[in-house]
N, CA, C and O atoms as CSV, one atom per row, in Angstrom:
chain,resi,resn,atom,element,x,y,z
A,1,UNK,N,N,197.866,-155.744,200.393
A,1,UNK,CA,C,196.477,-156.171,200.450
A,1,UNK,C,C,196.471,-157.680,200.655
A,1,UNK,O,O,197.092,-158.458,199.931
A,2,UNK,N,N,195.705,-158.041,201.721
A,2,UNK,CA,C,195.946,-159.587,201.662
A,2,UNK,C,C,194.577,-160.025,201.564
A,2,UNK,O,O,193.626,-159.429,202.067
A,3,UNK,N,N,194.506,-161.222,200.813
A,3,UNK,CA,C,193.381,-162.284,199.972
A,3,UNK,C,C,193.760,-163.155,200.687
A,3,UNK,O,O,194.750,-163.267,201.411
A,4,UNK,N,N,192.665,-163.988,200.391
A,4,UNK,CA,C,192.837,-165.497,200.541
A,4,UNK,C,C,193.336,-166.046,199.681
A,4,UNK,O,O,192.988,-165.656,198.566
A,5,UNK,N,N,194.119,-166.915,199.721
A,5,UNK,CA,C,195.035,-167.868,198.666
A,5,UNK,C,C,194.387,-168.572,197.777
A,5,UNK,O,O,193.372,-169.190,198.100
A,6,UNK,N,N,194.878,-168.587,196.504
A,6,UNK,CA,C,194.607,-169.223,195.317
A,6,UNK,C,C,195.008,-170.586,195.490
A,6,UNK,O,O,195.965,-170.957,196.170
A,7,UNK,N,N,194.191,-171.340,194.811
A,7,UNK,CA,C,194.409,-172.335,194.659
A,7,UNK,C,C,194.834,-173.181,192.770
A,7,UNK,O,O,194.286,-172.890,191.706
A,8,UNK,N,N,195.495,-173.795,192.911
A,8,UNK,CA,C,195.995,-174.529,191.581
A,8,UNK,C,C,195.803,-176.067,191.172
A,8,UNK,O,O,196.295,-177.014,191.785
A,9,UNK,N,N,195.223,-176.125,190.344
A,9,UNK,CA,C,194.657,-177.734,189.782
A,9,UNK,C,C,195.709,-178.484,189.646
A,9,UNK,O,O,196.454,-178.359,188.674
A,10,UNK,N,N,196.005,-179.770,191.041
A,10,UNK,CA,C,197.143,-180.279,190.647
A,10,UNK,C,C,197.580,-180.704,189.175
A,10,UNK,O,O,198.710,-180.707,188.686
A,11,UNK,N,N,196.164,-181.119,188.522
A,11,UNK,CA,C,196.345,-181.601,186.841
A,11,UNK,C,C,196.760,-180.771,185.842
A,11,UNK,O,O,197.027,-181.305,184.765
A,12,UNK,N,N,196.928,-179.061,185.993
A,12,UNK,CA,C,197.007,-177.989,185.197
A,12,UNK,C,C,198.731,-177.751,185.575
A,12,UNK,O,O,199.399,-177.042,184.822
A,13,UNK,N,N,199.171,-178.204,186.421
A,13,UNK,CA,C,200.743,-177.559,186.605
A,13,UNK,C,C,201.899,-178.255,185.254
A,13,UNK,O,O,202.080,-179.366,184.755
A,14,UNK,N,N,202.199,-177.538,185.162
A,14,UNK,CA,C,203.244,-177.726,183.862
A,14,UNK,C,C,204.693,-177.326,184.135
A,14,UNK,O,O,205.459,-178.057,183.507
A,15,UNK,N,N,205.197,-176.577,184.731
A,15,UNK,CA,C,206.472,-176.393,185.357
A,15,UNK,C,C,206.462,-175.020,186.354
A,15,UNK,O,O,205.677,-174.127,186.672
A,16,UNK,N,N,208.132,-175.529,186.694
A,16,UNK,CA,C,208.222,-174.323,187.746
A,16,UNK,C,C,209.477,-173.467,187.464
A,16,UNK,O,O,210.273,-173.624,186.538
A,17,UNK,N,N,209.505,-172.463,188.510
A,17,UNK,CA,C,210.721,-171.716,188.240
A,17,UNK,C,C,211.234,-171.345,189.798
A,17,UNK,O,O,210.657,-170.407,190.349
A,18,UNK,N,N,212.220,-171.997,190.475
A,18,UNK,CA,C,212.709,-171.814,191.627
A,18,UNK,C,C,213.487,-171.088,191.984
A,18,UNK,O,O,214.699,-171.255,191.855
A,19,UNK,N,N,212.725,-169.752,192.714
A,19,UNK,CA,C,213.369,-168.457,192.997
A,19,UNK,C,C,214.400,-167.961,193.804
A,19,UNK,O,O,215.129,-166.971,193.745
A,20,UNK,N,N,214.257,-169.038,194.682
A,20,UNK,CA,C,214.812,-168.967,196.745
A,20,UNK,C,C,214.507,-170.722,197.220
A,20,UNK,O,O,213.820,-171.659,196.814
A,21,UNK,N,N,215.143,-170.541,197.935
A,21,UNK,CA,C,214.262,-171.845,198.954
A,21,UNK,C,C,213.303,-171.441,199.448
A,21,UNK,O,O,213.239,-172.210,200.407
A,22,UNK,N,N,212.485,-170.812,199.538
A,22,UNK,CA,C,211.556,-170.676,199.648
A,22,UNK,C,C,210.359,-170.043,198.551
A,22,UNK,O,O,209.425,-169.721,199.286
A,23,UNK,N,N,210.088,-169.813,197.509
A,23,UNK,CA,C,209.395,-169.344,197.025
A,23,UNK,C,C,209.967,-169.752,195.474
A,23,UNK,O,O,211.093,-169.806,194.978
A,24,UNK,N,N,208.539,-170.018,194.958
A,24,UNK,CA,C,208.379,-170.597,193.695
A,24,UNK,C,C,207.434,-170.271,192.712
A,24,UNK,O,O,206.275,-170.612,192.951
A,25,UNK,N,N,207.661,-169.703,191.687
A,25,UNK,CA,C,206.827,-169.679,190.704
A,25,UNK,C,C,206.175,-170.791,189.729
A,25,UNK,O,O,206.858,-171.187,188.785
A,26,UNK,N,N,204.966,-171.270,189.913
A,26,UNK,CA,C,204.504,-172.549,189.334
A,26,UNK,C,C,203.513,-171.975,188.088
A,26,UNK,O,O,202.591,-171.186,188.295
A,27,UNK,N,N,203.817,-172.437,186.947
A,27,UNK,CA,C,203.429,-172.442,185.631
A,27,UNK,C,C,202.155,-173.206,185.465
A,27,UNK,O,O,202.290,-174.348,185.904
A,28,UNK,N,N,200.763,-172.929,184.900
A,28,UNK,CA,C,199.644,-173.900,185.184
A,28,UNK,C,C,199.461,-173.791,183.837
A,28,UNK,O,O,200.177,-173.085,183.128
A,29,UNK,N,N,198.505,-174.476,183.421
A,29,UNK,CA,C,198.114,-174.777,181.626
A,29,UNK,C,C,196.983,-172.662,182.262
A,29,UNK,O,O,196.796,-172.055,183.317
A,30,UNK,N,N,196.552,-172.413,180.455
A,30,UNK,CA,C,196.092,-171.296,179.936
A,30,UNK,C,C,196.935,-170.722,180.731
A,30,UNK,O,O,196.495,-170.703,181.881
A,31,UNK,N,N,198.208,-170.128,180.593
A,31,UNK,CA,C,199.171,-169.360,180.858
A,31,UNK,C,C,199.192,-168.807,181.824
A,31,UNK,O,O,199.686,-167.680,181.864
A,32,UNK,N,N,198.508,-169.583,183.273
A,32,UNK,CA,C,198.519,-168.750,184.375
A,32,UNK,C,C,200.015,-169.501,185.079
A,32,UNK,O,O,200.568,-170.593,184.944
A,33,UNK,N,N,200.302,-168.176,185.927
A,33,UNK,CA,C,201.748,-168.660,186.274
A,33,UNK,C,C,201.071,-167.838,188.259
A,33,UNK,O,O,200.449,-166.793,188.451
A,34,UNK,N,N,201.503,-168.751,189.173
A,34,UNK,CA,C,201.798,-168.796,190.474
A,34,UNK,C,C,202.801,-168.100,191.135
A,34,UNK,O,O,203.868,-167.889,190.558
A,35,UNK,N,N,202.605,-167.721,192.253
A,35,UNK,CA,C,203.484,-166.945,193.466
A,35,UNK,C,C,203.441,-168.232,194.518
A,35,UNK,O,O,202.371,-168.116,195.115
A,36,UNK,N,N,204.030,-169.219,194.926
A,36,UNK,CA,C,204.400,-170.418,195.356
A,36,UNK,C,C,205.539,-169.875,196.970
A,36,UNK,O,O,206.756,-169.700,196.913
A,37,UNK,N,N,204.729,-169.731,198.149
A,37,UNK,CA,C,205.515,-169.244,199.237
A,37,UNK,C,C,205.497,-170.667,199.931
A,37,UNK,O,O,204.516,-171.401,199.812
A,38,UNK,N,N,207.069,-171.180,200.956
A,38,UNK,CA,C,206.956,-172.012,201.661
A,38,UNK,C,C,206.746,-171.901,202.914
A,38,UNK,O,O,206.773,-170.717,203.250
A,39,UNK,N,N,206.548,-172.609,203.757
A,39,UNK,CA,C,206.380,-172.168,205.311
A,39,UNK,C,C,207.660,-172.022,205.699
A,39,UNK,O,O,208.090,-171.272,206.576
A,40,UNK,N,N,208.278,-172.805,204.976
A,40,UNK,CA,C,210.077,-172.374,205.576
A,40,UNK,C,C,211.021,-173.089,204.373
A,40,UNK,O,O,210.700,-173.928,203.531
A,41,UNK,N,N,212.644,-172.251,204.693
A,41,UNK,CA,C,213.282,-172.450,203.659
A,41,UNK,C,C,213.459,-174.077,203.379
A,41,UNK,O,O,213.936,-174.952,204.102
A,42,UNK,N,N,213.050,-174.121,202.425
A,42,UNK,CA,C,213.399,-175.791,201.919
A,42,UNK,C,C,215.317,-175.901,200.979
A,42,UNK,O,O,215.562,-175.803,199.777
A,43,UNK,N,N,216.314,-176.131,202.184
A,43,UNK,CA,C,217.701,-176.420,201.601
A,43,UNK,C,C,217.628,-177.393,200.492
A,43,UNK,O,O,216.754,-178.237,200.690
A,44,UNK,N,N,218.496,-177.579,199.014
A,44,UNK,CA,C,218.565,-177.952,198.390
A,44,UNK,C,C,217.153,-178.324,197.107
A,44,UNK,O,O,216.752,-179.165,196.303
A,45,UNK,N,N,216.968,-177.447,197.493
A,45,UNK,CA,C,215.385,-176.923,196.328
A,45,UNK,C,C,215.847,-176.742,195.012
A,45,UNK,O,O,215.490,-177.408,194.039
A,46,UNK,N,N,216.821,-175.624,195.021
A,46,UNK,CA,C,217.520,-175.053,193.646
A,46,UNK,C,C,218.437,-176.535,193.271
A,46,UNK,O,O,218.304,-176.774,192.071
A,47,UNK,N,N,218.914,-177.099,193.651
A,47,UNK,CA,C,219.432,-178.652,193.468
A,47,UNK,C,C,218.521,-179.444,192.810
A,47,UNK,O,O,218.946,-180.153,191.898
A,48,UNK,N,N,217.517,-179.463,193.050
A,48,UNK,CA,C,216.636,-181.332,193.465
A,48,UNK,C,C,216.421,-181.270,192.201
A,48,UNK,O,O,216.552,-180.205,191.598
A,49,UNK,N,N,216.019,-182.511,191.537
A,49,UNK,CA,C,216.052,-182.358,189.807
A,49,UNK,C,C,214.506,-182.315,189.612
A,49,UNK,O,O,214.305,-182.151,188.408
A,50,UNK,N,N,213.397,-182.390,190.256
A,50,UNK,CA,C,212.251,-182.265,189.968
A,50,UNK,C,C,211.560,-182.139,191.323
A,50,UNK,O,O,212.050,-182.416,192.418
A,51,UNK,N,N,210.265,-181.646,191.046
A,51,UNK,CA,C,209.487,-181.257,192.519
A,51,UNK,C,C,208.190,-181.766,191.965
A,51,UNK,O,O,207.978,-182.149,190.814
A,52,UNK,N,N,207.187,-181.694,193.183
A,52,UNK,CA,C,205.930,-182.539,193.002
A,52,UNK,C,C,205.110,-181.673,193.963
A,52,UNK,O,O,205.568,-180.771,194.665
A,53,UNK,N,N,203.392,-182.210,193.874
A,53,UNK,CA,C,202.848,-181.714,195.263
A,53,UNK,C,C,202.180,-182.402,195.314
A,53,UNK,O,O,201.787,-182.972,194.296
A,54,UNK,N,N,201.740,-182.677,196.472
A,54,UNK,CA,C,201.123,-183.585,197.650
A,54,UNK,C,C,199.682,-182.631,197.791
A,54,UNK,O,O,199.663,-181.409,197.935
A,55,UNK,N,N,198.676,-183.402,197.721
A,55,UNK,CA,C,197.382,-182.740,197.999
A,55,UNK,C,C,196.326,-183.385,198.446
A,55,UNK,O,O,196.590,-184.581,198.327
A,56,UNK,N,N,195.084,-183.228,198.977
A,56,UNK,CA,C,194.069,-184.024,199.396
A,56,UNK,C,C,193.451,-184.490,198.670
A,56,UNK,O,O,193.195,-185.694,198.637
A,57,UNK,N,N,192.838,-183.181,197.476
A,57,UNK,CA,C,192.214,-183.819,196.373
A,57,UNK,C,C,192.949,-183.784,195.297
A,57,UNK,O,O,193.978,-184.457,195.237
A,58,UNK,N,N,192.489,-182.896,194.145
A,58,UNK,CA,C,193.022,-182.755,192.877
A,58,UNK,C,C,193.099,-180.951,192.602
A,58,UNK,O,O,193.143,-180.365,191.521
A,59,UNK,N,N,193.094,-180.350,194.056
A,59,UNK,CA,C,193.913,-178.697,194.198
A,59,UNK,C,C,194.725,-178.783,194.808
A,59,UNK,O,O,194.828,-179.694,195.630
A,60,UNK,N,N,195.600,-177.873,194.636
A,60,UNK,CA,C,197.115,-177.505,195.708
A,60,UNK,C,C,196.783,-176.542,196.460
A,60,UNK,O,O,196.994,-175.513,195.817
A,61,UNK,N,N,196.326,-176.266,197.601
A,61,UNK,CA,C,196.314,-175.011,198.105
A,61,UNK,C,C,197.144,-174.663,199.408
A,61,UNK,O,O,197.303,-175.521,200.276
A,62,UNK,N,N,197.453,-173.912,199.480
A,62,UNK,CA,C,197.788,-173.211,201.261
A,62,UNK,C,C,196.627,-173.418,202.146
A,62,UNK,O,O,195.530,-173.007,201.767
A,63,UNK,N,N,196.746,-174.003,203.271
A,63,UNK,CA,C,198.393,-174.685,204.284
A,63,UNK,C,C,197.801,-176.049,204.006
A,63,UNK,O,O,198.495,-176.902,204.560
A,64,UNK,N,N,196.932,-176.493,203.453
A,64,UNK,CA,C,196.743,-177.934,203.002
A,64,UNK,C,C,197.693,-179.170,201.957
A,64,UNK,O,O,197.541,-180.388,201.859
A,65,UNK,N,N,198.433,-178.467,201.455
A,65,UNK,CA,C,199.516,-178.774,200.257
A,65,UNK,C,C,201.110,-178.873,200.916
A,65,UNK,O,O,201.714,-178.296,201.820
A,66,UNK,N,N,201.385,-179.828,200.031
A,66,UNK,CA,C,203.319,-179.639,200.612
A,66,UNK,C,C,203.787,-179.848,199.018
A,66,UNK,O,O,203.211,-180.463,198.120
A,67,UNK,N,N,204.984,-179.142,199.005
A,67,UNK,CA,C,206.198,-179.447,197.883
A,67,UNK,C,C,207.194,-180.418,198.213
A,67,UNK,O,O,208.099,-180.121,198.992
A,68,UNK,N,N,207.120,-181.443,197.744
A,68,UNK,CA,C,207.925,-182.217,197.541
A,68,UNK,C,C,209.112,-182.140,196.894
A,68,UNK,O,O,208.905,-181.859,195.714
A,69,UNK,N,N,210.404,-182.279,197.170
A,69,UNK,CA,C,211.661,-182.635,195.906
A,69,UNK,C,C,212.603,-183.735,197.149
A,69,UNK,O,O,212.381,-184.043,198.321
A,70,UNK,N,N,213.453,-183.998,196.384
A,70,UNK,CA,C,214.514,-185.152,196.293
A,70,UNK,C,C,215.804,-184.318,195.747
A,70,UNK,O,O,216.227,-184.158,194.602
A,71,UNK,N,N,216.385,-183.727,197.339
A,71,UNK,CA,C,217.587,-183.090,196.775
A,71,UNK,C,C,218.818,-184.229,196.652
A,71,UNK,O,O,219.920,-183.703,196.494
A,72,UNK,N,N,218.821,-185.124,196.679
A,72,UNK,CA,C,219.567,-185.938,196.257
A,72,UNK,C,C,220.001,-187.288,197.144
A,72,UNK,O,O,220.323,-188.425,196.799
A,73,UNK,N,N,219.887,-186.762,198.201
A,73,UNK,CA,C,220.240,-187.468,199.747
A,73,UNK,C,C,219.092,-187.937,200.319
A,73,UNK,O,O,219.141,-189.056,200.830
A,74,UNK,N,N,217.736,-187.119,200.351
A,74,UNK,CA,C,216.010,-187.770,200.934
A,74,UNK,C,C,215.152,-186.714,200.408
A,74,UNK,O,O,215.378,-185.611,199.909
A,75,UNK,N,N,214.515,-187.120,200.566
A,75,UNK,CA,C,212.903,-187.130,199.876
A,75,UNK,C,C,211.979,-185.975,201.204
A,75,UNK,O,O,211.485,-186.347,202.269
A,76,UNK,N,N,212.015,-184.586,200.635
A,76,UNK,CA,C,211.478,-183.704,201.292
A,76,UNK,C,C,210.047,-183.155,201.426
A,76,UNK,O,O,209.587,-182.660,200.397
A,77,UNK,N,N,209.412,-183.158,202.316
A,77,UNK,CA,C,207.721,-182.218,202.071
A,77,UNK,C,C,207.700,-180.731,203.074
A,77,UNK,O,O,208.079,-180.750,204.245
A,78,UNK,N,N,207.229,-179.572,202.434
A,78,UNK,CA,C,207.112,-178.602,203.245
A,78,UNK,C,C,205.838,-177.995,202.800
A,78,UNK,O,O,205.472,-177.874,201.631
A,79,UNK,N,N,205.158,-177.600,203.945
A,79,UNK,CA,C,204.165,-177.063,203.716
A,79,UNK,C,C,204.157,-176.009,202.973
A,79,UNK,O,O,205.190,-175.341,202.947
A,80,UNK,N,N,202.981,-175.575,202.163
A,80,UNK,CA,C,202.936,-174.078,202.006
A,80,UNK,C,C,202.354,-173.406,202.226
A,80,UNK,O,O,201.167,-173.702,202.366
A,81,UNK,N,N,202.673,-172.409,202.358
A,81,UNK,CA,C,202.248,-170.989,203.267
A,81,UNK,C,C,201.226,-169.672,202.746
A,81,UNK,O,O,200.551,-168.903,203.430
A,82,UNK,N,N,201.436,-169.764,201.015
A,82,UNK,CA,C,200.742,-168.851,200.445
A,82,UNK,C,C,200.659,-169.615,198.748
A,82,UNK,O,O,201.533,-170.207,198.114
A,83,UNK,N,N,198.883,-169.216,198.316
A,83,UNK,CA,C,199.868,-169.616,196.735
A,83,UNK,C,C,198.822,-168.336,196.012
A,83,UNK,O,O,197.601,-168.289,196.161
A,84,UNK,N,N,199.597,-167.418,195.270
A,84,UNK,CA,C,198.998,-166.605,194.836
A,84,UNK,C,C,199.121,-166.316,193.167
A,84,UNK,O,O,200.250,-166.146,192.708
A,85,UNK,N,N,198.428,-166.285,192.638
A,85,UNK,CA,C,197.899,-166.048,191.319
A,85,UNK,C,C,198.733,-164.765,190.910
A,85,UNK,O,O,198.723,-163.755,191.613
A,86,UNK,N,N,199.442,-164.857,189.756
A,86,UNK,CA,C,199.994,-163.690,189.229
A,86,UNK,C,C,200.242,-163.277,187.778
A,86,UNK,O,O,200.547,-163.966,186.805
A,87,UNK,N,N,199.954,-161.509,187.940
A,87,UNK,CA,C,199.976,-161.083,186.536
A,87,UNK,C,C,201.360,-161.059,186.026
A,87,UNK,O,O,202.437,-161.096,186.621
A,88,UNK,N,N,200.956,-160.964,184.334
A,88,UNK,CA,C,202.233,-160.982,183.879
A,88,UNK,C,C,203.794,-160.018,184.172
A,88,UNK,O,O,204.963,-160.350,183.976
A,89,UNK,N,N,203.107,-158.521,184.799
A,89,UNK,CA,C,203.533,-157.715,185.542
A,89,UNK,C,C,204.079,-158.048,186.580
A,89,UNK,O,O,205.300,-157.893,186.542
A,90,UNK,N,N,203.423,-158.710,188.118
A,90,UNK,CA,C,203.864,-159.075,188.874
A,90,UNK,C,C,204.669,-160.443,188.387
A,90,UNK,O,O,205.617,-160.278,189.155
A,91,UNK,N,N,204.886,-161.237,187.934
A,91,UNK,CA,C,205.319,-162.208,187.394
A,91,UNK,C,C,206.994,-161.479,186.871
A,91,UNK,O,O,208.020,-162.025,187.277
A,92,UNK,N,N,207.056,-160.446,186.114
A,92,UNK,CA,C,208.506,-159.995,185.725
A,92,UNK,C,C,209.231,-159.516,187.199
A,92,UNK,O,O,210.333,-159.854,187.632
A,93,UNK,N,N,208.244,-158.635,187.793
A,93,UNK,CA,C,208.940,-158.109,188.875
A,93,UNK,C,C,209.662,-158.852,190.100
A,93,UNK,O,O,210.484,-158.342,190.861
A,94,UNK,N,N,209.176,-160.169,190.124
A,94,UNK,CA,C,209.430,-161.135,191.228
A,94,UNK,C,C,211.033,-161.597,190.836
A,94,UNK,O,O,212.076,-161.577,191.490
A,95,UNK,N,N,210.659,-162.078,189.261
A,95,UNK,CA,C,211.993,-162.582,188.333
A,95,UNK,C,C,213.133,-161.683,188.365
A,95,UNK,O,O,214.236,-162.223,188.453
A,96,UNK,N,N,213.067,-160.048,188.295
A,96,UNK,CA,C,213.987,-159.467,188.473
A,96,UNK,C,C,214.694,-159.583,189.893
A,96,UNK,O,O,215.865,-159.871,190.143
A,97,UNK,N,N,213.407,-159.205,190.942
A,97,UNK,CA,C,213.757,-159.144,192.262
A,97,UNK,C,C,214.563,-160.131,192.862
A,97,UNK,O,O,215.369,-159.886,193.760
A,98,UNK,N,N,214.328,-161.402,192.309
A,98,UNK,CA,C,214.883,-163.204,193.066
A,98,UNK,C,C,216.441,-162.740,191.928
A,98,UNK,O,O,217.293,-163.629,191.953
A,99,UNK,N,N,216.756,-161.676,191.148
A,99,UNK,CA,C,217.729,-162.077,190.537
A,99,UNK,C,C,217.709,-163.214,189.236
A,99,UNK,O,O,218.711,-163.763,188.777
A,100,UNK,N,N,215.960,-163.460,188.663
A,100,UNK,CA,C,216.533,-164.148,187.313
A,100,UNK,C,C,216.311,-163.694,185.944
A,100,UNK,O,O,216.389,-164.355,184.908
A,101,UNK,N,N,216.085,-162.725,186.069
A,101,UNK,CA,C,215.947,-161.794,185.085
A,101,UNK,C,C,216.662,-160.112,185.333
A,101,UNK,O,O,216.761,-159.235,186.192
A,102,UNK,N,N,216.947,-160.347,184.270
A,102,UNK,CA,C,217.741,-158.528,183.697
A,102,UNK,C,C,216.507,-157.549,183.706
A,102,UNK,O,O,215.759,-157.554,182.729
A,103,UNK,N,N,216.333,-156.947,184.470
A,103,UNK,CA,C,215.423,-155.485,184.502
A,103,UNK,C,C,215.977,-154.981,182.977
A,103,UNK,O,O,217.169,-155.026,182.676
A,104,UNK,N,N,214.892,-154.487,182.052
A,104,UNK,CA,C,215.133,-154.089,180.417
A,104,UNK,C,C,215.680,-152.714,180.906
A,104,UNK,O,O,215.242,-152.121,181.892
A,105,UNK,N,N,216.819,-152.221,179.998
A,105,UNK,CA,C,217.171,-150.927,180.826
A,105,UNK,C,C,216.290,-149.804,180.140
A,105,UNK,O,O,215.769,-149.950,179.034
A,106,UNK,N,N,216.195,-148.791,180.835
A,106,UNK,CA,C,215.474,-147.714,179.918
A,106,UNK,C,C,216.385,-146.525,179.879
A,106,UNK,O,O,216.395,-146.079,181.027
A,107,UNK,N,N,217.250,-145.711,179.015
A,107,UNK,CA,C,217.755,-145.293,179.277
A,107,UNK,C,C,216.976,-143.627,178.954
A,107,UNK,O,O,216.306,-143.349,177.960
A,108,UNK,N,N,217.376,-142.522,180.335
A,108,UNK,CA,C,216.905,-141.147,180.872
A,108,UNK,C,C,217.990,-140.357,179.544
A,108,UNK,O,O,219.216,-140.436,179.606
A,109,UNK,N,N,217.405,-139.779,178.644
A,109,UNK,CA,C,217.872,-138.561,178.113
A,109,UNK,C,C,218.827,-137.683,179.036
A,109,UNK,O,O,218.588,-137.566,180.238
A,110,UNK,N,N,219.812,-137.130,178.488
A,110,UNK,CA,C,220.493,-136.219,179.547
A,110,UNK,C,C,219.732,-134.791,179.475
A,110,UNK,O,O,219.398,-134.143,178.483
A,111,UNK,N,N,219.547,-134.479,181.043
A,111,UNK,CA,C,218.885,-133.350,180.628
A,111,UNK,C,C,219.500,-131.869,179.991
A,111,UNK,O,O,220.591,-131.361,180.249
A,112,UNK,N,N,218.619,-131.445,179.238
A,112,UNK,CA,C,219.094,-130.433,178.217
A,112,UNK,C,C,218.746,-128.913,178.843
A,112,UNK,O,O,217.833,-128.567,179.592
A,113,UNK,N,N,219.916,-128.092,178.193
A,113,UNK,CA,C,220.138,-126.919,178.731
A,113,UNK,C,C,218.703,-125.710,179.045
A,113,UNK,O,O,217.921,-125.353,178.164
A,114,UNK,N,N,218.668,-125.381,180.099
A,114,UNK,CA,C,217.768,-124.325,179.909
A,114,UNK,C,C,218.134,-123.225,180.067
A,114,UNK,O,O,218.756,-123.009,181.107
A,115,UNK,N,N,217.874,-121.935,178.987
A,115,UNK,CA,C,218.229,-120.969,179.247
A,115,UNK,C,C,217.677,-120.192,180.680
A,115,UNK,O,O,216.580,-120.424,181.189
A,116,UNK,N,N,218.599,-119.304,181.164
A,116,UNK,CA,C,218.406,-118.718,182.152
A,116,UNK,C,C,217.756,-119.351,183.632
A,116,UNK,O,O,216.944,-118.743,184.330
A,117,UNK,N,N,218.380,-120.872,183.962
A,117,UNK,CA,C,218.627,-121.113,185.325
A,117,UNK,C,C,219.494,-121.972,185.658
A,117,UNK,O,O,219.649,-123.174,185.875
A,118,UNK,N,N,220.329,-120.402,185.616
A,118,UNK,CA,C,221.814,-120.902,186.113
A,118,UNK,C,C,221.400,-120.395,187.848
A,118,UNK,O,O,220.525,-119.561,188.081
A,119,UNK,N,N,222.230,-121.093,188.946
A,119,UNK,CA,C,222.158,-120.957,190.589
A,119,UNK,C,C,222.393,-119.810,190.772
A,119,UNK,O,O,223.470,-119.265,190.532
A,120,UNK,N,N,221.108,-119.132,191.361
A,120,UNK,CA,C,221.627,-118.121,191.984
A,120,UNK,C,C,221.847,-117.986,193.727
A,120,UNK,O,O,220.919,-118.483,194.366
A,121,UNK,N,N,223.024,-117.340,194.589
A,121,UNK,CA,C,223.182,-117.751,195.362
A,121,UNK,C,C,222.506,-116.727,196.126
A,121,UNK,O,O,222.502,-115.747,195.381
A,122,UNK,N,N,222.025,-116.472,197.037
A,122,UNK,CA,C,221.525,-115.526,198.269
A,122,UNK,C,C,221.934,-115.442,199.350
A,122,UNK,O,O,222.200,-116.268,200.223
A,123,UNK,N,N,222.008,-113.867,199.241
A,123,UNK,CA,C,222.584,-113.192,200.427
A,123,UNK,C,C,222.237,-113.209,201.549
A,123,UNK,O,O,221.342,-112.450,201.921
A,124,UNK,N,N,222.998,-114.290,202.609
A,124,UNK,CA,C,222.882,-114.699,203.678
A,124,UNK,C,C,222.092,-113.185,204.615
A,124,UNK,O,O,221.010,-112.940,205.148
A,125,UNK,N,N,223.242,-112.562,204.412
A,125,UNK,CA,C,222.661,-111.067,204.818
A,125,UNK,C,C,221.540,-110.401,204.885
A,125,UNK,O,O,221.358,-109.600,205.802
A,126,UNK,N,N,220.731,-110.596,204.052
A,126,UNK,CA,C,219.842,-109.749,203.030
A,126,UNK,C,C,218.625,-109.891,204.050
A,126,UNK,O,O,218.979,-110.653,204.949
A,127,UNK,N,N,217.484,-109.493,204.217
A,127,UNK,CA,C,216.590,-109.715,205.081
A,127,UNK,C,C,215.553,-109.116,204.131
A,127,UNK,O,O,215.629,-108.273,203.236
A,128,UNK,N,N,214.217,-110.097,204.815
A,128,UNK,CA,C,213.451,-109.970,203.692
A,128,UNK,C,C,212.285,-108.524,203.838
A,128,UNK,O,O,211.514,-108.257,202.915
């Protein structure tokens, strides 16, 4: 389903969590947490020791906004491409998916015996 992009109060961001070079989860004050897509992979993202954003006013939004970091060597801006608002649900699933979180295991009961269906095989032969 596609929306129009959320937007985030540059003054409400509180941290991030860097998934890919490209995509970022941004933490805002009252516990809303971001889906942060770039227009393209930004190399040395997972490196850079802090990130920033660049905005017109005092929102971050898609395609008006860039992420800034300093992977160590220069001082980077990339646009972004999407910024979407996310539940705490979608929020675990991303974390598992990017690999930073352990999926909780659930473990399936083995299934238990039932009387009387054991395979029965049929006679190729047999016509109905």
């Amino acid at each position: 389903v596609s929306r129009r992009s959320d937007c985030i109060s540059q003054s409400s961001i509180r941290g991030y969590t860097v998934l890919d070079e490209s995509n970022l989860i941004v933490e805002a004050s009252i516990r809303r947490k971001y889906h942060v897509t770039l227009v393209r992979r930004a190399f040395g993202l997972r490196s850079s020791w802090a990130i920033g954003f660049t905005s017109t006013g005092n929102q971050v939004c898609a395609p008006f906004s860039e992420v800034v970091f300093d992977d160590g060597f220069r001082k980077e801006g990339i646009g972004l491409a999407a910024i979407r608002e996310l539940t705490p649900e979608e929020e675990e699933i991303l974390l598992i998916d990017f690999g930073k979180k352990e999926p909780e295991i659930e473990t399936t009961p083995a299934p238990a015996e039932v009387p009387g269906a054991e395979i029965e095989e049929l006679d190729p032969a047999a016509k109905d």
